[in-house]
C-alpha positions as semicolon CSV with decimal commas, in nm:
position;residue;x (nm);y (nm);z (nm)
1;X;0,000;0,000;0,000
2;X;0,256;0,245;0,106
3;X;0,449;0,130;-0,247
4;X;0,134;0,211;-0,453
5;X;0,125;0,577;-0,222
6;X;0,415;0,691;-0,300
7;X;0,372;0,555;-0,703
8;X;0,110;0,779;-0,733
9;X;0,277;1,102;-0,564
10;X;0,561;1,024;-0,784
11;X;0,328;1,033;-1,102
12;X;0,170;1,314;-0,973
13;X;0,456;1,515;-0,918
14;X;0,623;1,428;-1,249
15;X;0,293;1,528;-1,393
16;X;0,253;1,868;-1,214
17;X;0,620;1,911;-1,336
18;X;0,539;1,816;-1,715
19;X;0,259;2,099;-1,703
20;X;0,492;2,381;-1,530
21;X;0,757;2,288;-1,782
22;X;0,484;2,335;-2,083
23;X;0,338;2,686;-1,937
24;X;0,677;2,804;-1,879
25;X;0,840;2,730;-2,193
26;X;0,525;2,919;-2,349
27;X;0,530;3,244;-2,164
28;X;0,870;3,262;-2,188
29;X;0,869;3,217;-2,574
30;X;0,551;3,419;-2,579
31;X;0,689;3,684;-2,397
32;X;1,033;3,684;-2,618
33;X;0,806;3,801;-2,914
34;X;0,682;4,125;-2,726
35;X;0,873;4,451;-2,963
36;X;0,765;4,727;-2,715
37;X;0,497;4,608;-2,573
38;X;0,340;4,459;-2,868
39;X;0,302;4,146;-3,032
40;X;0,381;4,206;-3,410
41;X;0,259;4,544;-3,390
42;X;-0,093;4,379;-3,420
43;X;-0,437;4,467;-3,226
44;X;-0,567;4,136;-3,203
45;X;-0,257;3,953;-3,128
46;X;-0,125;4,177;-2,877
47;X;-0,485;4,135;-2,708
48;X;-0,480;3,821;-2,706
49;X;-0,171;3,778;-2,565
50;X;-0,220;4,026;-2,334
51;X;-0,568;3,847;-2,199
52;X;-0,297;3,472;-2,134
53;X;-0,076;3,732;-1,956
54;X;-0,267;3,889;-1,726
55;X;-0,501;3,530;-1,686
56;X;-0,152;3,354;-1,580
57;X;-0,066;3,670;-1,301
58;X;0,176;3,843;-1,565
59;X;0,044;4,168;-1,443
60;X;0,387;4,365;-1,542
61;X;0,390;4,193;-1,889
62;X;0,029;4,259;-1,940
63;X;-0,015;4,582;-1,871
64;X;0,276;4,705;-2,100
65;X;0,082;4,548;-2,382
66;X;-0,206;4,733;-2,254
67;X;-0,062;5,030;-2,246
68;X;0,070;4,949;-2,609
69;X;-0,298;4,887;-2,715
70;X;-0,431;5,219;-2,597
71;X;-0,172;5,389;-2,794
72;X;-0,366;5,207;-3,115
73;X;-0,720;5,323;-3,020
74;X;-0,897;5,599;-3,247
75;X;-1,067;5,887;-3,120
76;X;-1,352;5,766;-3,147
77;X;-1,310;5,443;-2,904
78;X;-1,260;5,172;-3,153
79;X;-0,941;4,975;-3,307
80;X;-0,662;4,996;-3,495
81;X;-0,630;5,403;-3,508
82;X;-0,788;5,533;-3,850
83;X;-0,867;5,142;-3,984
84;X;-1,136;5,048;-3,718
85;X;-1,239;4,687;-3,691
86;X;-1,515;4,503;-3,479
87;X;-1,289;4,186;-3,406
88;X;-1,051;4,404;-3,305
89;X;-1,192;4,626;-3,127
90;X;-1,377;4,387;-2,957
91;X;-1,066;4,176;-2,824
92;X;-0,908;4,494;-2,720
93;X;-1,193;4,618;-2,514
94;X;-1,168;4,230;-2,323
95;X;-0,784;4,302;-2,324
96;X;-0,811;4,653;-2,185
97;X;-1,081;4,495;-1,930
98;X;-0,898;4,216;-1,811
99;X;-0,552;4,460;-1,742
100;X;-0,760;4,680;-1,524
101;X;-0,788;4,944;-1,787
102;X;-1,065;5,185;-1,899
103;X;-1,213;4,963;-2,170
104;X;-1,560;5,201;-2,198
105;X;-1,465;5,397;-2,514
106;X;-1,424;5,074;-2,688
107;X;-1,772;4,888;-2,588
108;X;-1,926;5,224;-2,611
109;X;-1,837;5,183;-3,027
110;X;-1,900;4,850;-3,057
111;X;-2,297;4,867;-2,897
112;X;-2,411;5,248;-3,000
113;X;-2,197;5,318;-3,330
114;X;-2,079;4,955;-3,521
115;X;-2,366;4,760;-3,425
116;X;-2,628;4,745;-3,772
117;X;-2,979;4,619;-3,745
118;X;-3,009;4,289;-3,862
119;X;-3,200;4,143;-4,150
120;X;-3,583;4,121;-4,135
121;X;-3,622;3,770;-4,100
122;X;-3,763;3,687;-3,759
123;X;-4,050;3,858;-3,571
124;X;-4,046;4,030;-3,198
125;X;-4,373;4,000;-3,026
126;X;-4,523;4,226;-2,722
127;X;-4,746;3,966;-2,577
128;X;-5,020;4,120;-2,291
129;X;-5,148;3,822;-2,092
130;X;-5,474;4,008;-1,875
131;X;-5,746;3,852;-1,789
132;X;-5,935;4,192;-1,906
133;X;-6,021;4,407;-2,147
134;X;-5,852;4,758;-2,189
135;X;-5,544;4,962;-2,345
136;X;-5,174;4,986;-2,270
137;X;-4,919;5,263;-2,419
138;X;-4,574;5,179;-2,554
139;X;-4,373;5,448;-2,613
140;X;-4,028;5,438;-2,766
141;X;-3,756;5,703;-2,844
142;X;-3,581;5,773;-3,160
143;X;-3,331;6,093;-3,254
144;X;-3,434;6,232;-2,931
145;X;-3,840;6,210;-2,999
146;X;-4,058;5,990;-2,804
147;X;-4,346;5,835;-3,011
148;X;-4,659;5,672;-2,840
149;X;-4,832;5,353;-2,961
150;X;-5,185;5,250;-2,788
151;X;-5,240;4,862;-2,750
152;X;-5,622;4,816;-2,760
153;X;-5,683;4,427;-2,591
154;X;-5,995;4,240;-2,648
155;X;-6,009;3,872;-2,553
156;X;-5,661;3,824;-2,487
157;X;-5,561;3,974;-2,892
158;X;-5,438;4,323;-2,992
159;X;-5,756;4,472;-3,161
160;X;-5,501;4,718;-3,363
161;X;-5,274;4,445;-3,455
162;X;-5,466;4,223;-3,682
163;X;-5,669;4,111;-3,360
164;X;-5,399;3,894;-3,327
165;X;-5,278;3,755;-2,953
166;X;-4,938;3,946;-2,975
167;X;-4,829;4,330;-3,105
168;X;-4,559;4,294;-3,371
169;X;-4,327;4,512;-3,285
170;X;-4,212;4,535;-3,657
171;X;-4,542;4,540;-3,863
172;X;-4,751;4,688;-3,596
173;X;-4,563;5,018;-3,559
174;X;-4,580;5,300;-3,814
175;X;-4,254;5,312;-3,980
176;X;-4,088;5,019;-3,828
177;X;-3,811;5,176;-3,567
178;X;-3,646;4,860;-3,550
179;X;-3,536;4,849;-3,876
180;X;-3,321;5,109;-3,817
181;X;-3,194;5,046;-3,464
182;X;-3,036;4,748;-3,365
183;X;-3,141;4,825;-3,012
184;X;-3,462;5,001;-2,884
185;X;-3,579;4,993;-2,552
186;X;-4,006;5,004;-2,568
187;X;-4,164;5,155;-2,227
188;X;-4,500;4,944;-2,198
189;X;-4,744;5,136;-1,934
190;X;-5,056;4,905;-1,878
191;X;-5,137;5,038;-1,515
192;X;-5,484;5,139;-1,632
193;X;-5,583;4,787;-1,681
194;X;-5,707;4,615;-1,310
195;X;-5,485;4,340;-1,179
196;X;-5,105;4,235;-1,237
197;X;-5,081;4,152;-1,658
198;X;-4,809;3,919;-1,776
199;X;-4,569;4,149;-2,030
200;X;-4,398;3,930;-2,235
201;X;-4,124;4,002;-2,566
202;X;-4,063;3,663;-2,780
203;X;-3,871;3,615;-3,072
204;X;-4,026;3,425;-3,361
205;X;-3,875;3,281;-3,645
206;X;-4,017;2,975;-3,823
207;X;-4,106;2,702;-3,564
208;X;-3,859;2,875;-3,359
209;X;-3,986;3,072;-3,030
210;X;-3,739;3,243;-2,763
211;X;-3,870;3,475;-2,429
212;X;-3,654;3,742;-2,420
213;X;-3,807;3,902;-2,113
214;X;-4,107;3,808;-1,904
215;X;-4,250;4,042;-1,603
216;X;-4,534;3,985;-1,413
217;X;-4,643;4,334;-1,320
218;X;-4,850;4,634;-1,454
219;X;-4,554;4,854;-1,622
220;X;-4,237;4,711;-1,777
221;X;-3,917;4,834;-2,008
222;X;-3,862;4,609;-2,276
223;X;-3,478;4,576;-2,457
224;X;-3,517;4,483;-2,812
225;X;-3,166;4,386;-2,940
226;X;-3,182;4,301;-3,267
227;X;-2,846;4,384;-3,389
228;X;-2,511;4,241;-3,551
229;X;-2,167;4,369;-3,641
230;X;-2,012;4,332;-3,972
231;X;-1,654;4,322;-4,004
232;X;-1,630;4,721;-4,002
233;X;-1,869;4,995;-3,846
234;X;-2,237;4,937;-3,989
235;X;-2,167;4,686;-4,237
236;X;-2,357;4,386;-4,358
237;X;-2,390;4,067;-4,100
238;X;-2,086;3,897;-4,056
239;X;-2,136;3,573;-3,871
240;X;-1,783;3,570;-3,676
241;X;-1,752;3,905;-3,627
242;X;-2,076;3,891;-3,445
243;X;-1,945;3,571;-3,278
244;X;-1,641;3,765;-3,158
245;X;-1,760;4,039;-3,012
246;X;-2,126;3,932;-2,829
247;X;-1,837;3,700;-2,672
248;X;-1,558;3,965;-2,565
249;X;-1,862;4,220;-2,485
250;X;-1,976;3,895;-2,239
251;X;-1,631;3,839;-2,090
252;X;-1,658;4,228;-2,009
253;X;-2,004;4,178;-1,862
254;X;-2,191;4,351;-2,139
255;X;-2,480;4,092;-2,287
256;X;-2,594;4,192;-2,637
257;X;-2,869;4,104;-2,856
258;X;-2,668;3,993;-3,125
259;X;-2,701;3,666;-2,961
260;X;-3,047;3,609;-3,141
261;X;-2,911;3,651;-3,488
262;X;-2,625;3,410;-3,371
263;X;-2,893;3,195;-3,267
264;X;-3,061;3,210;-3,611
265;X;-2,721;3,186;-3,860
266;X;-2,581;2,900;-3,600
267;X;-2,409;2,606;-3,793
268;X;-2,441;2,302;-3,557
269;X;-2,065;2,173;-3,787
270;X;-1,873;2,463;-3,716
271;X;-1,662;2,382;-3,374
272;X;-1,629;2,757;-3,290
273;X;-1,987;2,832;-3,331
274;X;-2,025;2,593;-3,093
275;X;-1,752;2,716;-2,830
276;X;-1,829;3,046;-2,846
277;X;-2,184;3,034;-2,831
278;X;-2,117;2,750;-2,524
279;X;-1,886;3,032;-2,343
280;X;-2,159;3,328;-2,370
281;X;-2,447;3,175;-2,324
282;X;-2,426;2,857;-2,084
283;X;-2,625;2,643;-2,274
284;X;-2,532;2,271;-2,279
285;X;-2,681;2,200;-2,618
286;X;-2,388;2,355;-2,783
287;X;-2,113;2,128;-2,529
288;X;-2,344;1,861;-2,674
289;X;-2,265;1,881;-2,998
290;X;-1,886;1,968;-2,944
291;X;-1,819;1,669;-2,770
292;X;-1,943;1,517;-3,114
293;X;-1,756;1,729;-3,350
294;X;-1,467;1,599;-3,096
295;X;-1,178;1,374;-3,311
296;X;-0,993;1,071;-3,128
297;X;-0,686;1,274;-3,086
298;X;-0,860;1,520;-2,905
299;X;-0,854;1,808;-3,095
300;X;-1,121;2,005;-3,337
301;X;-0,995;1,946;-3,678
302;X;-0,627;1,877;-3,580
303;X;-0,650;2,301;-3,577
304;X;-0,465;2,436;-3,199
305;X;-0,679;2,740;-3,231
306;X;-1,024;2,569;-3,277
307;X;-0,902;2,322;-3,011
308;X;-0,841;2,598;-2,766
309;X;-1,150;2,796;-2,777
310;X;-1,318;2,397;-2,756
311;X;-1,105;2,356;-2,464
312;X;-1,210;2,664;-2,247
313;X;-1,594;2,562;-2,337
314;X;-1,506;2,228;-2,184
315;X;-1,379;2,350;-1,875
316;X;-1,690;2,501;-1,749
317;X;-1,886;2,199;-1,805
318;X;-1,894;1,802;-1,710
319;X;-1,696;1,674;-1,991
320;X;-1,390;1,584;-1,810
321;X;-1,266;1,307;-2,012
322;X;-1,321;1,518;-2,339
323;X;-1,141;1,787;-2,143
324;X;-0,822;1,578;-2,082
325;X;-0,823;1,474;-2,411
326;X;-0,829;1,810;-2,593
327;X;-0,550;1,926;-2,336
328;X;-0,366;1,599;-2,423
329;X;-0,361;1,724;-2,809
330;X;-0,264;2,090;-2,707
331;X;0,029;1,947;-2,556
332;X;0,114;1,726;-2,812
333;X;0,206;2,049;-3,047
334;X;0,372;2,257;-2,830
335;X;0,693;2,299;-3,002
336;X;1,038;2,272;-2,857
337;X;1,110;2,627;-2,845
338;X;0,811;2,661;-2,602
339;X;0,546;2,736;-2,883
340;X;0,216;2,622;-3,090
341;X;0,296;2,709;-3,398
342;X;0,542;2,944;-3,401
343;X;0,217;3,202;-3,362
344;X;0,152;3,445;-3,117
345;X;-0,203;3,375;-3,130
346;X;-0,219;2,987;-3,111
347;X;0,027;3,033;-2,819
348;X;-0,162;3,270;-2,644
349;X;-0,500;3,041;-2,698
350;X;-0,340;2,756;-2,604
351;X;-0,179;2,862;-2,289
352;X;-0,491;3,077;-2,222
353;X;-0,693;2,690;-2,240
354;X;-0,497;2,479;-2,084
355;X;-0,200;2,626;-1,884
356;X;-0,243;2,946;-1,710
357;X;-0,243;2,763;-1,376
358;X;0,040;2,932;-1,097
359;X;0,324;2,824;-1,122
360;X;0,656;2,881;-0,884
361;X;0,980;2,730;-0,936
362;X;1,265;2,948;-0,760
363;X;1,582;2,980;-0,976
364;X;1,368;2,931;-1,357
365;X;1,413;3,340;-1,475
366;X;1,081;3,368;-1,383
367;X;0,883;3,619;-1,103
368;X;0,626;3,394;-0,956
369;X;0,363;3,527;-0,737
370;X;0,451;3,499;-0,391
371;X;0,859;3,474;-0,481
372;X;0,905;3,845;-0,442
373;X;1,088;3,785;-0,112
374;X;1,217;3,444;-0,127
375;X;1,377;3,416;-0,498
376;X;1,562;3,766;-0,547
377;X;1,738;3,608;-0,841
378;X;1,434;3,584;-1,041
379;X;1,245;3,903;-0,892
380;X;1,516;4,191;-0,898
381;X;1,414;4,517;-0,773
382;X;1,321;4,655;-1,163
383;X;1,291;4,412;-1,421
384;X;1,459;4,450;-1,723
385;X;1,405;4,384;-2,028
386;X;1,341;4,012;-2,148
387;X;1,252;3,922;-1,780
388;X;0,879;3,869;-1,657
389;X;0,668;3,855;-1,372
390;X;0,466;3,606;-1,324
């Protein structure tokens, strides 16, 4: 018994040493590639890397690309400076969030200037449930006017709506607002009708029904997020450019309504559809189907960069064996010099998956948290450059 004990604390140990030495030879090559506190002189990579940084405790080497990224921003919030970009922009906003920096500018661009209304495909429904007859108001505000609606309900059904039991909030209202917002926030006042109504928005489309928002009172504000980003400000639909940012504007704490269109344009093959739409919005159908998109070697597609945003979907789930597995396969192409790839991104994903764990080892060139005191050699007083903290 005591044989088999110490086996196992053997294995253990040589295991917990196999993953230090594959995090550490990572940051270090990862942070070899930093040129003044960027990453190629890139947006996206430097935010990426900057988000496996600070996510490992590499506060001093995040920051500086940080500080590097805010150097790129435009006036007018978004990134690069004078070639803005919704990917981009989104990342660095999550980047700038995650180092502690004023990130506002950014997610203020992405929701009230980038953001286009999308296509008119699917229906959003004001639903009244009362068990009386009477009127409500909606009003809404657009350019700084507020506009009034009145709801007339007979039976249960919107007398001024085709009689039908919901208000269309796209066919129903002179002019259709939403087709020109991508987010409008209805005020629905039924507090002349007796009793506590149920108001209710749904989104149809085909056989297809979602509640958005359901309160059980007399008065309620209804968000109507309807929008997606294209690859640049107010261009047409682009699925992962929509995918990108709802899930950096999540990671910030921001929720938008892009996720309906994602919903819609969702491609049950595509791994990253999957991962993405897993991290921001919690739903197990879409861990479901990545377990089954899931190759023997562990990996999604044999592609590290799939594989890693697979892997952090995994890890807030149950799927420990497929977990282990697609870790197994990121391990399996780390390169000798410490890399995946030879690519700042894959690196940063990778590590970012699987490896940002704390790690200290006194005497390794590295400033562990907690070694400040003990392990002068590898925290001197200023670091210099090449050197990290960690």
């Amino acid at each position: 018994m005591l044989i088999l004990l110490i086996l196992t604390l053997l294995l253990t140990i040589n295991t917990l040493a196999q993953e230090q030495s594959i995090a550490e030879k990572g940051f270090q090559w990862l942070n070899s590639k930093a040129v003044d506190g960027s990453w190629n002189g890139d947006v996206f990579d430097t935010s990426i890397a900057v988000i496996a940084l600070q996510e490992a405790g590499l506060s001093l080497n995040a920051e500086e690309g940080a500080n590097w990224l805010l150097t790129q921003q435009d006036s007018l919030g978004c990134f690069p400076k004078g070639d803005c970009k919704v990917k981009e922009t989104a990342f660095a906003a999550y980047a700038l969030d995650v180092a502690n920096k004023d990130s506002s500018k950014a997610v203020d661009w992405l929701l009230n200037t980038a953001q286009t209304p999308t296509p008119t495909v699917g229906r959003w429904w004001l639903q009244i449930a009362t068990t009386t007859d009477g009127s409500c108001l909606l009003t809404y505000q657009e350019a700084n006017v507020t506009f009034a609606e009145n709801i007339t309900i007979e039976d249960n059904r919107i007398a001024n709506c085709n009689n039908n039991p919901w208000f269309d909030l796209r066919s129903c209202i002179l002019n259709n607002p939403l087709a020109r917002n991508p987010s409008l926030e209805f005020n629905v006042d039924c507090s002349s009708l007796p009793g506590s109504p149920i108001i209710s928005l749904i989104y149809n489309r085909g056989a297809s029904y979602y509640i958005i928002q359901e309160d059980h009172k007399s008065s309620a504000l209804i968000d109507v997020d309807s929008g997606c980003w294209g690859i640049t400000k107010r261009a047409n639909c682009d699925y992962e450019a929509s995918l990108y940012a709802t899930y950096a504007l999540n990671k910030i704490g921001v929720l938008p309504g892009s996720i309906i269109w994602l919903r819609d344009n969702y491609q049950p093959s595509i791994s990253l559809h999957n991962s993405l739409l897993s991290l921001t919005t919690g739903k197990q159908n879409y861990i479901s189907t990545l377990v089954q998109l899931q190759e023997a070697d562990g990996s999604w597609n044999k592609n590290v960069y799939q594989t890693s945003f697979s892997t952090l979907a995994l890890k807030g789930s149950q799927q420990s064996e497929e977990l282990a597995k697609a870790i197994g396969f990121l391990k399996s192409q780390q390169r000798e010099d410490g890399s995946w790839n030879n690519d700042v991104v894959d690196t940063s994903l990778a590590l970012l998956s699987g490896f940002t764990e704390e790690r200290v080892a006194c005497g390794d060139g590295f400033c562990d948290r907690g070694e400040e005191v003990n392990c002068p050699q590898d925290c001197p007083t200023k670091l210099g450059k090449g050197q990290v903290e960690i």
